[in-house]
N, C-alpha and C positions, 0 to 999 in steps of 0.2 A: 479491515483492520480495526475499527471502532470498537469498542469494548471489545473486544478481539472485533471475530470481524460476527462475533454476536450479533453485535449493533450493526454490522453491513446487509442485516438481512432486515434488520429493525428499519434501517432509515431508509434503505432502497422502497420500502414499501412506503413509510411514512410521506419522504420526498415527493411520492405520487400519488399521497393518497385525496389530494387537494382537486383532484380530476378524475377526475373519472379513470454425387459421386464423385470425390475427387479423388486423384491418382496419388501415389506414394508422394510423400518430398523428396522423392531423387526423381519427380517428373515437372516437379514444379515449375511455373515459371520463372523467370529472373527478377529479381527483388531489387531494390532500391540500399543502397547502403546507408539510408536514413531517409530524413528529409532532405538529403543533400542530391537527389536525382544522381547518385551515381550507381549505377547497376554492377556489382560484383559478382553476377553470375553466377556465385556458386548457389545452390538451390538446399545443400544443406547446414548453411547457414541461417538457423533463427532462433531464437527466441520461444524455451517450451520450458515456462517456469513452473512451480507450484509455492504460495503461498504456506508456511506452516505458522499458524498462530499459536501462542503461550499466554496468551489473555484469556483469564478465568478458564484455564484450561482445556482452552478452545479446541488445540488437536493436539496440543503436546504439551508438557506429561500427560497423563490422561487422566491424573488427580495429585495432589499432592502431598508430599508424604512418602513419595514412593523410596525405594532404597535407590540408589548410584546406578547401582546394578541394571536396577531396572530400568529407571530411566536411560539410560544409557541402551540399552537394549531397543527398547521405543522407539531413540532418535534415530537408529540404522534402522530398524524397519522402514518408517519415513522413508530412509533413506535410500536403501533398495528398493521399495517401492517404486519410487522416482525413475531410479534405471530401468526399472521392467518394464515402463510406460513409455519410457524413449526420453522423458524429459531431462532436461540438460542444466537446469538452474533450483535451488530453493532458496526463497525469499523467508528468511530465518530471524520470526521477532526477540529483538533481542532486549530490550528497554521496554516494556507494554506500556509500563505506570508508572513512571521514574525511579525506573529499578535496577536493577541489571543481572544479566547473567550471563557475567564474566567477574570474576575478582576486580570490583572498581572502587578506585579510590576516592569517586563522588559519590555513590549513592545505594543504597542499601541493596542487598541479593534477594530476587524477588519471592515474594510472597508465593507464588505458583510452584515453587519447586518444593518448598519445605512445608508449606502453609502458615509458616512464619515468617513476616519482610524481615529480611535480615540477617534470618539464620545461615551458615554456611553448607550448602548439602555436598559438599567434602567429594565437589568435580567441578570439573570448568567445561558448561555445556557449549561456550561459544567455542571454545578453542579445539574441543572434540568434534562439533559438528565444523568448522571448518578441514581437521583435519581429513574427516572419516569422508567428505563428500570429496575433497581431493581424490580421496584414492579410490574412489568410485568414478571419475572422468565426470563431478559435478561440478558447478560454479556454484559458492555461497554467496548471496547477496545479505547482508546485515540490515535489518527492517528496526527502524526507533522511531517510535512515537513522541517529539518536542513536547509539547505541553500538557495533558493527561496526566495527572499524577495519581487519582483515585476516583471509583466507582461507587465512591461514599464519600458523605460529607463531612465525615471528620474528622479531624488531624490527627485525634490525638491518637487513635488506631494505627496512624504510622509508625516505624521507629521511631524510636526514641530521636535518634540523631539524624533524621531523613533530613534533608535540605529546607523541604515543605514546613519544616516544626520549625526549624532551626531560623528560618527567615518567613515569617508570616505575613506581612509585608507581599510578600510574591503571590501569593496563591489569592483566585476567587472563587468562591461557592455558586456552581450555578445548576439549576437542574438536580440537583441531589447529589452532585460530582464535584471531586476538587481539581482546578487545572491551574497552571502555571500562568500570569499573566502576562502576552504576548507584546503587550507595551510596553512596557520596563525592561530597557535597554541591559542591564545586569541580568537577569532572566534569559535573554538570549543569548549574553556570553556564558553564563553556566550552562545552559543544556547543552551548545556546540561543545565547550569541553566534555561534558559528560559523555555525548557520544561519541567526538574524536578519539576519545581515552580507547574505545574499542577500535577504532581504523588503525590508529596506532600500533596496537600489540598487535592485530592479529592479520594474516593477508587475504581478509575478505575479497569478494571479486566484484564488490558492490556494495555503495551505500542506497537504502531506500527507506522514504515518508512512505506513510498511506494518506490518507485525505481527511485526516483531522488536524483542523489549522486552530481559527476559532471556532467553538463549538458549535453544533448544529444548535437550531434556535428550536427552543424548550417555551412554548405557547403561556405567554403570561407571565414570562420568566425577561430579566436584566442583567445583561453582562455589566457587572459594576466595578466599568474602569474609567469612572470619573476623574480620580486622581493621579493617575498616569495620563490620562488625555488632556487635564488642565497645566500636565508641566510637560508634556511633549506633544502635544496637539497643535503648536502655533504654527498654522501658514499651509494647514493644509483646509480644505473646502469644509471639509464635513468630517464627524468622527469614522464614517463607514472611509473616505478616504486615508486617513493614517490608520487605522486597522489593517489595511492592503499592503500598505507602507512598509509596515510594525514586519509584516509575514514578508513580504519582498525580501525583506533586510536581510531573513532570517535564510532565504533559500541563498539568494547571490554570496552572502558568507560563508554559507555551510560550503556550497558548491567553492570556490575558491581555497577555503580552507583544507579540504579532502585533498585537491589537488598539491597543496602544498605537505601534507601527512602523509599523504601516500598516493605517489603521481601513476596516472594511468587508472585511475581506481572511478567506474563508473556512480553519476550518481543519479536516481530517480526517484521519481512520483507516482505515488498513483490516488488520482484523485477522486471524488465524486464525477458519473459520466457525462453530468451539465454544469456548464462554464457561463451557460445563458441563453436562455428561451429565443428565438428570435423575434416575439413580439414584446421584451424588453430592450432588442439591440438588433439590429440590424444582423450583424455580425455572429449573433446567436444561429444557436439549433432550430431545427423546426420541430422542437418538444414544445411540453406544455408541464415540465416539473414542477413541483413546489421548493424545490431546493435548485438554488443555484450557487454555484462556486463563488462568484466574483461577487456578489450580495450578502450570501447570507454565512457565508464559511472566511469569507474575507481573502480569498485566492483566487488569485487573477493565473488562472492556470494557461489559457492562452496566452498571456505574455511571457509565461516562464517558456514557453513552448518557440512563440515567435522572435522572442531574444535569444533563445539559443543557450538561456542559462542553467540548462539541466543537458543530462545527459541520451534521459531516457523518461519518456512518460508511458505509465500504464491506467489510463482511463477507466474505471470500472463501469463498464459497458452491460449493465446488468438485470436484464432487458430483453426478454424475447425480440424475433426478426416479427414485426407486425404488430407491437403493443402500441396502442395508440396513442398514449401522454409521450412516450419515448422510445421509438422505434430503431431497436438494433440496428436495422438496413440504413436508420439515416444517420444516427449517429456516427457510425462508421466513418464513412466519407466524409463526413463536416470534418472528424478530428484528421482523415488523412490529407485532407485539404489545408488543415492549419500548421501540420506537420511537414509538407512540400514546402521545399528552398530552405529546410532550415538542417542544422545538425545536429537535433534532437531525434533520436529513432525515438517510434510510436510501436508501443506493446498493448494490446487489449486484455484486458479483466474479463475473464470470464466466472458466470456464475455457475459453476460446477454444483455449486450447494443447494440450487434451486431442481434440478435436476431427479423429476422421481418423488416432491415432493407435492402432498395430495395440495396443501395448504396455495400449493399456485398454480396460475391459468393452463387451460389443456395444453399449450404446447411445450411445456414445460415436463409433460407426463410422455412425450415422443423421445425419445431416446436417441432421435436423432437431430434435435435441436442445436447443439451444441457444434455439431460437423458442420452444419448448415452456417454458423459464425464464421468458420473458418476457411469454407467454399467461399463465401465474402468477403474475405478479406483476402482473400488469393488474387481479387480481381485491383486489388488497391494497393499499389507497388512500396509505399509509404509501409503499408502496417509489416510488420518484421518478427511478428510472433507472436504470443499468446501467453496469459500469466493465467491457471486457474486457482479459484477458492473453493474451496483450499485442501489441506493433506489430507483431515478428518474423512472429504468427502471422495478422495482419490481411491480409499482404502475401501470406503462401504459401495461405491459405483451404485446407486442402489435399483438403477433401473440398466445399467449398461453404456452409459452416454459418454463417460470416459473410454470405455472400449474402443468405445465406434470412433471416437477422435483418433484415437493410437490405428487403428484399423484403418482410417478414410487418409490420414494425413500426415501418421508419423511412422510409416512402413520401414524408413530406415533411420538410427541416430543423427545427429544435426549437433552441432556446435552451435554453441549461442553467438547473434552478429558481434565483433570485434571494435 
């Protein structure tokens, strides 16, 4: 979900560059009804998402500019697509870059649609893709990006009236990007509004982050929030401690607030798929990342996970079974083990996108890599389904490896866990 999730195939690599048969699911075994060790028995109950990105055109529209029509056209293909694979949820970004696309009364119509922020492309793509996956037997889950506001460094290429121009104050340049500053307590009440505005209208079946908190660290580069951390820094150890803080804040409000907009309404994460090396924490994976969550992103993702104050995490596990900085096979288990006794269900990210592509390691060119995730997690009662990235690569399958998933493991439809 990073610059769409552009950037997810960007940083997956970068984070590591510092190192070096199963039966239908109406035979599955019985699954856990979260972290909570309670077995629901029904075996087609899970969790079979797909990802569609709108950042820089990631997989939808497919450029911008297009007419109504067409776009519109686009989104149900996604959309049928979806059913014809079995999957039962799309994760629908709806905010990339502090934008929106929905008629919102904070913040300008994205730039993705029209090729202008702001223009009106005269349809409401959230309110259609909610309704059009209803009636398809989908769940929409609404994907916003908090702080991201641009993939360029300068404002004044926003609208005119964008929030970013209007209050400068907010925003810091880092990396060649503009983002929202995640320590300025006013910052965090506008974006909750910003996105509640869409929980609000429309009866999404899910709120979801992806795993941009603060920003991935850019080599030689300073997140310059000196003066937010000199008026709200007091009384914690270290600035990396109230960074944690700053994004803590922002999840326990967001998740409380959803519930009170619109009850019943799940909400998730899906983060980078290290939280922490184990030879920086005990507690850690037995990776050897160069990115970890709770360092360098400022998200302490296993507490969100172990307080129970999310709904639903999707770890992007993105990662052959046997890469050696960060092995599929262990990450798994570390996260269903941090997900046991708690009532966050655990959904895994898969890298659908890497799948077929020359540019990564040989098992990546097996077409059955991807089945082989999902045999693994069959064995780990915690994990409750599968989110892949994303639509674009649903559509080109370019070696067969979605096939083989719908083929090894989603022989019949499945409702997503409740």
């Amino acid at each position: 979900m990073r610059m769409g999730r552009v950037s997810r195939r960007a940083f997956a690599v970068a984070a590591l560059s510092a190192f070096t048969m199963m039966p239908p699911a109406s035979a599955a075994p019985k699954r856990d009804g979260g972290g909570d060790g309670k077995g629901d028995g029904r075996a087609a109950s899970e969790m079979r998402g797909v990802w569609l990105a709108t950042v820089a055109n990631r997989d939808w529209p497919s450029k911008p500019g297009l007419t109504a029509t067409r776009q519109r056209a686009e989104l149900i293909t996604h959309l049928d697509r979806a059913v014809r694979n079995r999957l039962n949820t799309v994760v629908f970004q709806v905010r990339p870059t502090a934008d929106a696309l929905w008629p919102s009364p904070f913040e300008p119509w994205s730039q993705y649609l029209t090729g202008t922020q702001g223009k009106d492309p005269g349809w409401d793509p959230l309110g259609t893709a909610v309704e059009e996956a209803h009636a398809r037997g989908l769940k929409l889950h609404a994907w916003f990006n908090p702080y991201r506001v641009a993939a360029h460094a300068d404002p004044t290429r926003l609208a005119a009236d964008h929030p970013a121009r209007t209050n400068p104050d907010w925003v810091v340049t880092y990396g060649g990007k503009l983002y929202y500053n995640p320590g300025l307590p006013e910052v965090r009440g506008f974006v909750q509004e910003a996105m509640l505005d869409a929980v609000a209208k429309y009866p999404v079946d899910g709120v979801h982050f992806d795993d941009y908190f603060y920003p991935y660290p850019v080599a030689g580069q300073t997140f310059d929030d000196d003066t937010a951390y000199d008026e709200y820094g007091a009384g914690f150890p270290d600035r990396a401690a109230w960074r944690r803080d700053n994004i803590d804040k922002l999840v326990r409000e967001t998740a409380d607030r959803i519930k009170r907009v619109r009850p019943g309404t799940p909400f998730g994460i899906s983060p980078f798929g290290v939280w922490r090396n184990a030879a920086t924490d005990s507690r850690g994976s037995d990776t050897r990342a160069g990115v970890q969550t709770y360092d360098d992103l400022h998200a302490d993702t296993r507490k969100w996970v172990r307080k129970s104050w999310i709904d639903y995490i999707v770890p992007q596990l993105y990662w052959n079974i046997g890469f050696s900085a960060a092995d599929y096979a262990k990450l798994l288990p570390w996260w269903a083990e941090v997900a046991r006794g708690t009532s966050t269900r655990l959904y895994v990210g898969e890298a659908l996108y890497k799948a077929g592509d020359p540019a990564q390691p040989a098992a990546w060119q097996d077409p059955a890599e991807l089945s082989r995730h999902l045999t693994l997690a069959r064995e780990h009662a915690q994990v409750r389904g599968h989110v892949f990235f994303a639509a674009k690569d649903v559509a080109a399958d370019r070696i067969g490896a979605m096939a083989r998933v719908v083929a090894d493991h989603y022989g019949q439809p499945a409702a997503p866990p409740r």
